[in-house]
C-alpha positions as a Python dict, from the first residue, in 0.01 Angstrom:
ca = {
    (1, 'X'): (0, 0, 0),
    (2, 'X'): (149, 221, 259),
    (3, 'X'): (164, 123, 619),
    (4, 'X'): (-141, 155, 838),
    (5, 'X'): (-147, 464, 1070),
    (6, 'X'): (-350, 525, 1348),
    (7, 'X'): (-435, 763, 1633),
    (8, 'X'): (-619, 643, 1965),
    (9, 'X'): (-942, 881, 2086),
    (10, 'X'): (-1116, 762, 2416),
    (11, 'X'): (-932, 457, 2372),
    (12, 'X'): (-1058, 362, 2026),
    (13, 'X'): (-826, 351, 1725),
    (14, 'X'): (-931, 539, 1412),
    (15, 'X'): (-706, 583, 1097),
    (16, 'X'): (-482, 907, 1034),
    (17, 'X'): (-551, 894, 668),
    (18, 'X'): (-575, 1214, 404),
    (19, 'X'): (-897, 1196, 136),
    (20, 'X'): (-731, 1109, -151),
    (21, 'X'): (-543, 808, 5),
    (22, 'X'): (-836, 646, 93),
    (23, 'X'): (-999, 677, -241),
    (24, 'X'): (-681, 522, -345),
    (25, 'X'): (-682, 212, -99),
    (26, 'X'): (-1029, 135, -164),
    (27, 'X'): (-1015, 136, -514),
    (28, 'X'): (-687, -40, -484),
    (29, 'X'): (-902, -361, -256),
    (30, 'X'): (-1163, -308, -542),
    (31, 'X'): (-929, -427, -809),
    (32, 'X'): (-796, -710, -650),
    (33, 'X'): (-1114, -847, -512),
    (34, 'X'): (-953, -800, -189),
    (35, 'X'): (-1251, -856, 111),
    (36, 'X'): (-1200, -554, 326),
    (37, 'X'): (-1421, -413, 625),
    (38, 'X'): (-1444, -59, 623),
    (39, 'X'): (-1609, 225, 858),
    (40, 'X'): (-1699, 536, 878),
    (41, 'X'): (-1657, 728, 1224),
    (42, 'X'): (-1819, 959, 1435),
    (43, 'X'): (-1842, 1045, 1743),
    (44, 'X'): (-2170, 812, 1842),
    (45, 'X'): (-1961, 531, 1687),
    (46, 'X'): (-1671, 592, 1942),
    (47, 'X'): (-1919, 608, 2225),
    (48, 'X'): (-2070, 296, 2122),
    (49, 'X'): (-1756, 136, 2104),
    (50, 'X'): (-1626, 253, 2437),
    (51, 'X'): (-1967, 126, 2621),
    (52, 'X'): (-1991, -228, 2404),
    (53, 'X'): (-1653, -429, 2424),
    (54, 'X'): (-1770, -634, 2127),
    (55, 'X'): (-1815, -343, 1908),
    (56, 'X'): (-1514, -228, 1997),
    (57, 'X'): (-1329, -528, 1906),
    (58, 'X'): (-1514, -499, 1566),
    (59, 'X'): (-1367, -129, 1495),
    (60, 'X'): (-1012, -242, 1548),
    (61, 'X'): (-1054, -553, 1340),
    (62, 'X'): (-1162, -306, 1034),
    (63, 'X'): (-895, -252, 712),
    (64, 'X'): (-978, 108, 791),
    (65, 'X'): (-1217, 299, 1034),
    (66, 'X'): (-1243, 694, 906),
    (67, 'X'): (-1310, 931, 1078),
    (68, 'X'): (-1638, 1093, 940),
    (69, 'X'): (-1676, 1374, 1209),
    (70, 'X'): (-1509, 1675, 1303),
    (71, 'X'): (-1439, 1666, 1657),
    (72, 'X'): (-1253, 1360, 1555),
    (73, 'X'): (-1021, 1525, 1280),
    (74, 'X'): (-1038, 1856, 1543),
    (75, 'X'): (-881, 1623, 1843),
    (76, 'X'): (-607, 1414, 1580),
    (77, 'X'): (-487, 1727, 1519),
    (78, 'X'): (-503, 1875, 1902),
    (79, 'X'): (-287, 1560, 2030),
    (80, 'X'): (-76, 1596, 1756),
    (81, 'X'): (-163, 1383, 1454),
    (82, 'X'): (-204, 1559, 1106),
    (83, 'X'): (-561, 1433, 1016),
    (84, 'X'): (-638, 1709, 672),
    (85, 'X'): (-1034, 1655, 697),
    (86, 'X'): (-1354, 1461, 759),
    (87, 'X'): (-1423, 1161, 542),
    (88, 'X'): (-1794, 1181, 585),
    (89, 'X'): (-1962, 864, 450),
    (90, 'X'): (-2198, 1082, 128),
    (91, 'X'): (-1898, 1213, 44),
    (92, 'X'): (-1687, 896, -19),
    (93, 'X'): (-1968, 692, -182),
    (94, 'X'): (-2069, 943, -370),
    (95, 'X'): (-1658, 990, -517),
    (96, 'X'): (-1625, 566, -535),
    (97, 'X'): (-1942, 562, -730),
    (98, 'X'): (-1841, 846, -956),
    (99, 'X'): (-1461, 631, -985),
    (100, 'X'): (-1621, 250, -1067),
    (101, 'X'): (-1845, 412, -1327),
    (102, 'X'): (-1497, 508, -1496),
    (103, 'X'): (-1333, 217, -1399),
    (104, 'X'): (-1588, 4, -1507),
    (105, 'X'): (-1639, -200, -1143),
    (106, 'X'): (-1971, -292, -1035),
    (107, 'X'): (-2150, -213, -709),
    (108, 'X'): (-2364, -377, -468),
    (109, 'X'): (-2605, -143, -251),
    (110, 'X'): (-2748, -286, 38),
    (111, 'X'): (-2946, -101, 308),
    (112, 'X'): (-3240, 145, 298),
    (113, 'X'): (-3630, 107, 275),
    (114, 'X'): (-3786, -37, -49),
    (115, 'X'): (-3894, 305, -133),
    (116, 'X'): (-3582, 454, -138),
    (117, 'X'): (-3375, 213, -270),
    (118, 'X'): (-3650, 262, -559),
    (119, 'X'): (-3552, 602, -590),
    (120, 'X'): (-3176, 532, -543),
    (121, 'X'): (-3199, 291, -858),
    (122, 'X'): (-3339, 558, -1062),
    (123, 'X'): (-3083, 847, -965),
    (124, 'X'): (-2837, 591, -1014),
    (125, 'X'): (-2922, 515, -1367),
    (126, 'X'): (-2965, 899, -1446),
    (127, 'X'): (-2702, 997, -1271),
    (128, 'X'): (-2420, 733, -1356),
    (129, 'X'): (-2579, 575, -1668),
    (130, 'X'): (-2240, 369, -1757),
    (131, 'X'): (-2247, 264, -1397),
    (132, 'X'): (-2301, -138, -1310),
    (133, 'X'): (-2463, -185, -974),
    (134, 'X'): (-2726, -370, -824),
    (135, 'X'): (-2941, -307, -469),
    (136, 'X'): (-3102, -471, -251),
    (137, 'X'): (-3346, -378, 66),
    (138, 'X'): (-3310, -566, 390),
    (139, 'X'): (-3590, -659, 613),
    (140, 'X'): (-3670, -377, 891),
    (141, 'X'): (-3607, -711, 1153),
    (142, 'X'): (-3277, -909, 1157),
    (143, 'X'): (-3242, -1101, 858),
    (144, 'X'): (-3258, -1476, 920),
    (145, 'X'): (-2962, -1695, 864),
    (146, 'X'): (-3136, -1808, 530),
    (147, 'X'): (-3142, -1466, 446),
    (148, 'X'): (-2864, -1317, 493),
    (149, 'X'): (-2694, -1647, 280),
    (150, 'X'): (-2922, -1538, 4),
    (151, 'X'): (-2796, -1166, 28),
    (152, 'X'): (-2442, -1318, -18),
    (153, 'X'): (-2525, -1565, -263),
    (154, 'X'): (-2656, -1258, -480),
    (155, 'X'): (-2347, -998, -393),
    (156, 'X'): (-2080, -1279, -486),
    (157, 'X'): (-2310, -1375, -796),
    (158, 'X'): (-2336, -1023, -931),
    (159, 'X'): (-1895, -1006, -870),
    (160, 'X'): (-1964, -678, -702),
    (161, 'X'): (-1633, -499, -646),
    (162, 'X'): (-1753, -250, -367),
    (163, 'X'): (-2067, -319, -160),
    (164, 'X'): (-2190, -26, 56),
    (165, 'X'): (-2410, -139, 356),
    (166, 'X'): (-2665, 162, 491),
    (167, 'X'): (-2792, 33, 783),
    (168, 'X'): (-2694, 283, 1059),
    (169, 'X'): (-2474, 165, 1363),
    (170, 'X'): (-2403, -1, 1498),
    (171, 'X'): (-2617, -285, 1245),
    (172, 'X'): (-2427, -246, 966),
    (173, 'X'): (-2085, -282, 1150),
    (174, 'X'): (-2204, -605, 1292),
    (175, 'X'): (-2362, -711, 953),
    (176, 'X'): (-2005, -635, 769),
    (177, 'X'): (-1806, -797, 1037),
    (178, 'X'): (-1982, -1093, 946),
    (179, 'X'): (-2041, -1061, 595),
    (180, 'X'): (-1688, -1017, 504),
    (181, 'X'): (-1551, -1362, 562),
    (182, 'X'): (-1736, -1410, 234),
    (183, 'X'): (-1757, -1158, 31),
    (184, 'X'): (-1446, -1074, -227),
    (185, 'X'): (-1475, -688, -212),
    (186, 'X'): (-1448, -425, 60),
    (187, 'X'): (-1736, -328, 242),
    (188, 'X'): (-1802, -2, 378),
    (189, 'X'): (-2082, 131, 565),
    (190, 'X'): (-2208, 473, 500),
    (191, 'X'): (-2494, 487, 753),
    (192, 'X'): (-2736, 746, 617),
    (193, 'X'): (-2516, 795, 263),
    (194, 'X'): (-2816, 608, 75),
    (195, 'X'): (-3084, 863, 232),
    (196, 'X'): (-2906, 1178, 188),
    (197, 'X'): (-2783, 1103, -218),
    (198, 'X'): (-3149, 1018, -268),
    (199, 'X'): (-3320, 1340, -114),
    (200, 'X'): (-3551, 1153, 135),
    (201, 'X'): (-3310, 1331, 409),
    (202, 'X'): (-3185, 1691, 366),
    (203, 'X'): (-2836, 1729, 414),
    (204, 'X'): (-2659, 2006, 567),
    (205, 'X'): (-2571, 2275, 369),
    (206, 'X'): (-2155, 2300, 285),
    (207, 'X'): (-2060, 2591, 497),
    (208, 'X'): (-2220, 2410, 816),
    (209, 'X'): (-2003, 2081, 683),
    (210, 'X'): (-1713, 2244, 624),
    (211, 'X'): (-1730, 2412, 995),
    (212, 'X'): (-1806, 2102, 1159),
    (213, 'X'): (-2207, 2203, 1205),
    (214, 'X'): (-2357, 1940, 1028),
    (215, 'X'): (-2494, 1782, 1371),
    (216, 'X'): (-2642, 2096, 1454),
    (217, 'X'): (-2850, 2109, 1110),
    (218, 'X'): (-2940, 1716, 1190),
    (219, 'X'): (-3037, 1798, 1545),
    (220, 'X'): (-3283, 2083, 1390),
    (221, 'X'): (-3410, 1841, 1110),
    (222, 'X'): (-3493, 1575, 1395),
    (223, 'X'): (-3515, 1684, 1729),
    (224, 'X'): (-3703, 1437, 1862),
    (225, 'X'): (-3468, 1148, 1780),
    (226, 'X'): (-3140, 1308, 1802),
    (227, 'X'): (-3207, 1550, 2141),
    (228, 'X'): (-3124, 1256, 2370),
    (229, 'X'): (-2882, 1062, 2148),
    (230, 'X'): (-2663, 1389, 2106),
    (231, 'X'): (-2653, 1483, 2454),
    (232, 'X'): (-2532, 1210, 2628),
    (233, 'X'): (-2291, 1124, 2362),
    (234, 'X'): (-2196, 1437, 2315),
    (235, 'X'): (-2109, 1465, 2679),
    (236, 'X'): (-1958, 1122, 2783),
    (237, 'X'): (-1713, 1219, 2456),
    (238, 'X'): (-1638, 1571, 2560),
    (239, 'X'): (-1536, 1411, 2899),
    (240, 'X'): (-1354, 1146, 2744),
    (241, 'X'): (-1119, 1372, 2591),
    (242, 'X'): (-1065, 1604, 2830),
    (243, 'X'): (-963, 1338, 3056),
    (244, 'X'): (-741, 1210, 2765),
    (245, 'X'): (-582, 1560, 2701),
    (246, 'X'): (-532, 1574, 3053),
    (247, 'X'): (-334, 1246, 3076),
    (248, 'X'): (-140, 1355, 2783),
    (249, 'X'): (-37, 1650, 2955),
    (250, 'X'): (50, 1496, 3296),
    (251, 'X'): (288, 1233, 3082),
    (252, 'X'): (457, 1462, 2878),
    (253, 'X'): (533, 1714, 3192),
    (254, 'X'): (658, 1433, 3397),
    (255, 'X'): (867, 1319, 3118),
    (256, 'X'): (1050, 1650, 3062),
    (257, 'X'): (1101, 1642, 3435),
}
């Protein structure tokens, strides 16, 4: 596989990396049972991992962190790296599952609330009907260390060649960071993916994706839990990379000096 390229925003490292490439390494890890830890990106993410040093250590251990937002692809490009689009988490799970039904690789889903993963089984199997996968629904709490041995008892003994965690961040970053030491398969974690394939959560319509306003449609959908998270993340970003535009600037002025 090509070498690894990345671009640093508010001091966190997320992969330059175009849609289809990604498709292609992950399919690639699938194949050869290679265990890889894989995120998804946003903006909250990158906060989160500028405030906690031990999530940030687990975003630049990852195979690949995406970047599934748009100010992220907005500021690659701004400080000069050429990042095409968004690789929002629905989006990619919804293309990988559409790709192992073909290929004939299995899939482990494991995340959600009993009642959706109900309804995720049954889109599933009327959706993809050639498809092999299996899912499971964590506990609401932590899962015990007995537990969580069980879960990866059951994903190694089903040979699952993706496993897709949906348990928000940063949970399921943590959970995959650990996880992956023994699991043969890359793991990615789609955060809501599970929630918005099954219709228990409305997703944006495309012309508010495609424009980078899917936050806004969330933030109307949910006010109440997304008010405070978006505004202070929102902000301590927005300073973040003014500052770090501001830097850039000072450096490359002084350098043609």
């Amino acid at each position: 596989m090509n070498r690894r390229s990345r671009v640093e925003i508010i001091g966190i490292k997320v992969d330059v990396i175009s849609w289809e490439k990604s498709i292609e390494k992950i399919l690639y890890w699938s194949k050869c049972r290679k265990g890889k830890r894989i995120y998804l990106v946003n903006v909250h993410s990158l906060v989160t991992a500028r405030t906690n040093k031990t999530f940030k250590n687990i975003i630049h251990k990852s195979s690949l962190s995406l970047p599934d937002g748009a100010p992220i692809v907005w500021f690659s490009n701004l400080i000069g790296f050429k990042q095409k689009r968004r690789i929002a988490g629905p989006d990619l799970m919804e293309e990988l599952i559409r790709q192992c039904e073909s290929r004939n690789l299995s899939i482990y889903f494991f995340g959600s609330t009993p009642e959706n993963i109900n309804i995720l089984n049954s889109k599933l199997e009327s959706d993809f009907p050639k498809l092999i996968f299996k899912t499971e629904s964590p506990p609401f709490r932590k899962q015990t260390t007995n537990e969580k041995f069980l879960t990866l008892k059951k994903i190694n003994s089903f040979n699952a060649n993706i496993v897709f965690v949906g348990l928000g961040c940063p949970k399921q970053e943590i959970w995959i960071n650990e996880a992956s030491k023994s699991i043969n398969a890359p793991i990615l974690g789609v955060g809501a993916a599970f929630d918005f394939y099954t219709g228990n959560v409305k997703r944006a319509p495309f012309l508010l994706r495609k424009y980078g306003l899917e936050w806004f449609f969330r933030l109307l959908m949910d006010p109440e839990r997304l008010f405070l998270r978006y505004i202070k993340t929102n902000s301590i970003f927005l300073f973040l990379a003014i500052k770090q535009l501001i830097n850039k600037f000072y450096l490359e002025k002084n350098k043609n000096n």
